[in-house]
N, C-alpha and C positions, 0 to 999 in steps of 0.2 A: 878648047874648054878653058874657060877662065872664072876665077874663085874669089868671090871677094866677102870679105868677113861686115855685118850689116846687124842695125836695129840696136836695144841697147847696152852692146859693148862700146861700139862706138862711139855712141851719145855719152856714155860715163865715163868713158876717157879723156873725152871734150869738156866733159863739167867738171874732171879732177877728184870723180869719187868710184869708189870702191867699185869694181866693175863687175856686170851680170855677167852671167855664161854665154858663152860663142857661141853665136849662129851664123851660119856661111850660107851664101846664095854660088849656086853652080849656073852660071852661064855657058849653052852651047854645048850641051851635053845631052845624052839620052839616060835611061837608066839603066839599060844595059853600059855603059860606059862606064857607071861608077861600079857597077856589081862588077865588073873585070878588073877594076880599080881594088876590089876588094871591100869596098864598102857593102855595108848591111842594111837591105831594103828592112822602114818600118813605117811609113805614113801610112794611115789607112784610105784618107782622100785627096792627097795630094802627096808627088815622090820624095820624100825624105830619107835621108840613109844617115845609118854612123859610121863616124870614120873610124877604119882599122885599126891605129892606134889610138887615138885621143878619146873615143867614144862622144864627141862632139857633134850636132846634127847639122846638116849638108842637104838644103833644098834645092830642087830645078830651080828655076825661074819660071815666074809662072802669073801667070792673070787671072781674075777671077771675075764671074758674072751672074747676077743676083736674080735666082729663078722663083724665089717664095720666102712669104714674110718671117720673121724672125732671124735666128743668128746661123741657123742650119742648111739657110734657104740658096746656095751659092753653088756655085758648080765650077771647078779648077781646069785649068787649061796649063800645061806644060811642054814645050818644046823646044827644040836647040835654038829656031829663030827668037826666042821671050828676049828681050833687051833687059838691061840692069836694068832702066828707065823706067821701065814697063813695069817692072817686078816692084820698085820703090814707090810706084804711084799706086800701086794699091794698099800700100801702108796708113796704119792711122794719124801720127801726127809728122809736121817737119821732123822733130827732133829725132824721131826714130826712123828716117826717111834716106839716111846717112849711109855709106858702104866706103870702105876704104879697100886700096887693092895690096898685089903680092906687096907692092915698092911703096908701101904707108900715103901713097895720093886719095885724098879722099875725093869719093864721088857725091856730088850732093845738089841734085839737079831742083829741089823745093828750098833753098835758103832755113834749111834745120838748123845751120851753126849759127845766121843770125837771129834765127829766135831765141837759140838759148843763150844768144849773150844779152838781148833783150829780155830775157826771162818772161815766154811766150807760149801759149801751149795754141798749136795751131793746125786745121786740120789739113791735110795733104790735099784730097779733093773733095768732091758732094758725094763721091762713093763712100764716104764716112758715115753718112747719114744709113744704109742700108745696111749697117751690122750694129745692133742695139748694146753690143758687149764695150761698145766702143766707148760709152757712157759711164760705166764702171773703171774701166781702165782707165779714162783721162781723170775721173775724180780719184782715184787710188796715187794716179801721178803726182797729183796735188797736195796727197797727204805726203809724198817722197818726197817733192820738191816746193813746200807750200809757198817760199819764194815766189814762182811765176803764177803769172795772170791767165784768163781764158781769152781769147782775142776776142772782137764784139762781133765776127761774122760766123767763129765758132761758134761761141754761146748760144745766137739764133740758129744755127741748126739743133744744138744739143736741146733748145726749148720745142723746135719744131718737131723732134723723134718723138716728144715727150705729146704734147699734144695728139699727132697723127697714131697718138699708143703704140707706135714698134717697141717701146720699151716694157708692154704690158707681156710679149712673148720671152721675157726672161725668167727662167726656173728658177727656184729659188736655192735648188743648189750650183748655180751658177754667181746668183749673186752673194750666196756667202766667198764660193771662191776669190773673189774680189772684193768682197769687205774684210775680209780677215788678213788679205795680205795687208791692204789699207790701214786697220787696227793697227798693227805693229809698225806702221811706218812714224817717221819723229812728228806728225800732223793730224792723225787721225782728225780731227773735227773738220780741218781744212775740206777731207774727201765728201763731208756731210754738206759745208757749205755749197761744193759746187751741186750737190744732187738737187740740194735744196732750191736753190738758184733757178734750175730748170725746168726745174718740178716734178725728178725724178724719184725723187724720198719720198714724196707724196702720193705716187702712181705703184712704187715698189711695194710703201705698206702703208695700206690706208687707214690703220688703227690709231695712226698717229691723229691726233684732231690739231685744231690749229691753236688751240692756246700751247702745246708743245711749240709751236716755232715764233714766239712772241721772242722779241731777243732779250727779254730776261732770262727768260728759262732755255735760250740756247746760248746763252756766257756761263750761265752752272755749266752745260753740257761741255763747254770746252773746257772751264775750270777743272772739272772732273779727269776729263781725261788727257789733260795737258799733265795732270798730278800722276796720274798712271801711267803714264811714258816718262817722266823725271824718274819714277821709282823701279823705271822698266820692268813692269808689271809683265806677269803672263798672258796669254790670248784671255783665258777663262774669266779672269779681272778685269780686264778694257772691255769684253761683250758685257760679261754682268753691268758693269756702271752703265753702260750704253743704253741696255735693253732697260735698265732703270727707269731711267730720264728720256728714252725714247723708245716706246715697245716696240721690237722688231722681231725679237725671236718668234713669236709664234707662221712669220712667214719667209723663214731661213728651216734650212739645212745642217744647222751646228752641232758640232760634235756633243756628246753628251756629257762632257766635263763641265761643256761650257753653257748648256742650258739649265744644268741641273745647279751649278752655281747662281746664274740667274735667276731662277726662281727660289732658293735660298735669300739671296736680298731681296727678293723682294716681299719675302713672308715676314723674313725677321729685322732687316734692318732698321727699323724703327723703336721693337722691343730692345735691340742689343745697344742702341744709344741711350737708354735710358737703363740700363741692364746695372750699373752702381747703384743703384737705388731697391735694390732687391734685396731678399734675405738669400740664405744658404738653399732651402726646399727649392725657392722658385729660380736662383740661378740655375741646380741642377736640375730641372725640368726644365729651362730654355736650353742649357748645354746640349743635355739628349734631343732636344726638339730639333738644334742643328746640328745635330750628328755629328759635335765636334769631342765626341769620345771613342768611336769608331773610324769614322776620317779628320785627325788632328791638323793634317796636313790643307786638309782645305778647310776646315775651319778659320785658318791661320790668312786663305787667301780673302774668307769673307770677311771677316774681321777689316784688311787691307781695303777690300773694296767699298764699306761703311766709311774707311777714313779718307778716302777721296772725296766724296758723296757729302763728308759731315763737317769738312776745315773750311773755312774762305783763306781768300788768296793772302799770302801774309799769314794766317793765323796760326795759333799756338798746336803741335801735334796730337793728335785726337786721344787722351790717354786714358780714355778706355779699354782701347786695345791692349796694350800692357795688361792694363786689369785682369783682363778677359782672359788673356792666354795664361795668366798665371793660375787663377781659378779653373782652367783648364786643366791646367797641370797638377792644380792638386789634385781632380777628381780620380787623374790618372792614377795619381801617385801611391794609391789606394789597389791594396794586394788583391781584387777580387776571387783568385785561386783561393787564397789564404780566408778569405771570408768564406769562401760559400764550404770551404772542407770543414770550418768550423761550422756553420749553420746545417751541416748533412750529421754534425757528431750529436746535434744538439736534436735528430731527428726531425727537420724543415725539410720540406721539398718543393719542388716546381715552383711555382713563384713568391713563395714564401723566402723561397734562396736569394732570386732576385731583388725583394724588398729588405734584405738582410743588406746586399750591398750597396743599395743605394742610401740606405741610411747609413753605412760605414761613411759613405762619399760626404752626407749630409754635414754630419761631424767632422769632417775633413775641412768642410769649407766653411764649416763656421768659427773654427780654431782660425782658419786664413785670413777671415772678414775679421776678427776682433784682433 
């Protein structure tokens, strides 16, 4: 039995940056072998175990063979004869094609370390083309490493998955899984461009029309969200800008923080840029419209995601916001306990109480505006 640690730890050690979690391939082993070992069977289609102390996952070695369309369609094979070889060439790209052993000799039978010193995204073999996941993940790569390039033999398979629609068997909570890690990476638009490129952005969601991919309106789109990773925005911020400037949410999987902020900009963000120009009544009627007196906290995120959306490159920061959040805070600032026990002494009820306070707020923020 031989263990050699593979995929991208390896690769990010080679690049010099912050390295993923260990995954070890077991060559020449059963799985009874490792369970006497002490390891903890849990793969459900192929044998994977954790290790007893590290909790680190430990797979056979193993091939795979592609019995039906989509990502699901595959059937694993495991045995002590599987070669490292074997096991590496069903990987997706060189760079993650890498294993190094006990004694730190790397094994790297696809030339992975001369891609990434070419800075190269390159596919192992034409079994790449038979798992459509494979298309998210190399454009997510892109956002990791937007440095490298696509090779021109990859790209033609990547456009050929697209065309032959394997790509159309991606759930769409599949493909948030890979855009959202993409979002947080230092490139998000990079991930857009390569989708775009193959014409998978266009096959994933087709509400997108194509005056969206005119490259004016895709330099806003990286403008936007090159602004939101400067400010290391939250996930809920980079999808809101995104779903903006490129509607996507309606055929994603996204958590509800982050669609229900998305649709927040997109009802108001055009009243809250012009939102200085209001009196006292109608800012507090757009404050309550975006629930920025009950959630302050994301008011605060949508505010941020206007001002991505509202600066050009170079320009002066969006000071409305400032505005905004302080006219927030004064509505806040406003005792509504203290109002409505006075409007109950005064004999008001039911929504008489409530119209009691939001004229307290009213007067609050017209003493703020002058």
């Amino acid at each position: 039995m031989k263990i050699y640690l593979v995929g991208g730890a390896v690769r990010d050690e080679l690049m010099g940056v912050k390295g993923s979690d260990k995954d070890w391939v077991v060559v020449g082993a059963t799985p009874e072998d490792l369970i006497f070992e002490g390891y903890t069977p849990v793969g459900k289609d192929f044998p994977v175990f954790l290790h007893p102390q590290t909790g680190e996952e430990y797979a056979l070695a193993r091939t795979e063979r592609k019995t039906a369309p989509g990502y699901h369609g595959f059937v694993f094979h495991a045995d002590p004869n599987i070669t490292l070889e074997e096991d590496l060439a069903r990987r997706d790209l060189t760079m993650n094609a890498i294993a190094k052993d006990a004694n730190g000799h790397l094994i790297d039978p696809f030339n992975g370390q001369e891609d990434i010193k070419n800075q190269i995204f390159r596919h192992v073999s034409k079994a790449f083309k038979e798992d459509p996941v494979r298309i998210l993940r190399l454009a997510r790569f892109a956002a990791k490493y937007p440095e490298f390039s696509v090779a021109s033999e990859t790209q033609a398979i990547l456009k050929e998955m697209c065309d032959d629609g394997e790509v159309d068997a991606l759930v769409s909570e599949r493909v948030w899984q890979e855009l959202s890690k993409g979002l947080m990476c230092p490139s998000p638009y990079r991930m857009l461009e390569v989708l775009i490129e193959c014409g998978a952005l266009q096959r994933l969601f087709p509400q997108i029309n194509q005056d969206d991919l005119e490259s004016n309106h895709l330099m806003s789109v990286k403008l936007s969200l090159d602004k939101a990773v400067a400010a290391q925005a939250p996930m809920s911020v980079r999808f809101a800008v995104l779903d903006f400037l490129l509607p996507v949410a309606d055929h994603l999987k996204a958590p509800k923080e982050c669609t229900e902020l998305a649709e927040l900009l997109s009802s108001f963000c055009g009243r809250l840029l012009t939102a200085d120009h209001l009196g006292a009544q109608e800012l507090l009627t757009l404050l309550q419209a975006c629930d920025a007196l009950r959630r302050p906290e994301r008011f605060v995120e949508l505010l941020s995601a206007c001002e991505y959306l509202s600066e050009k490159e170079g320009g002066q920061p969006f000071g409305l916001k400032t505005f905004l959040i302080r006219m927030q805070q004064t509505a806040l600032s406003v005792d509504h306990k203290e109002v409505a026990a006075a409007a109950i002494k005064e004999g008001l009820v039911a929504a008489q109480i409530g119209d009691a306070i939001d004229e307290a707020r009213v007067i609050a923020l017209t003493q703020a505006l002058a």
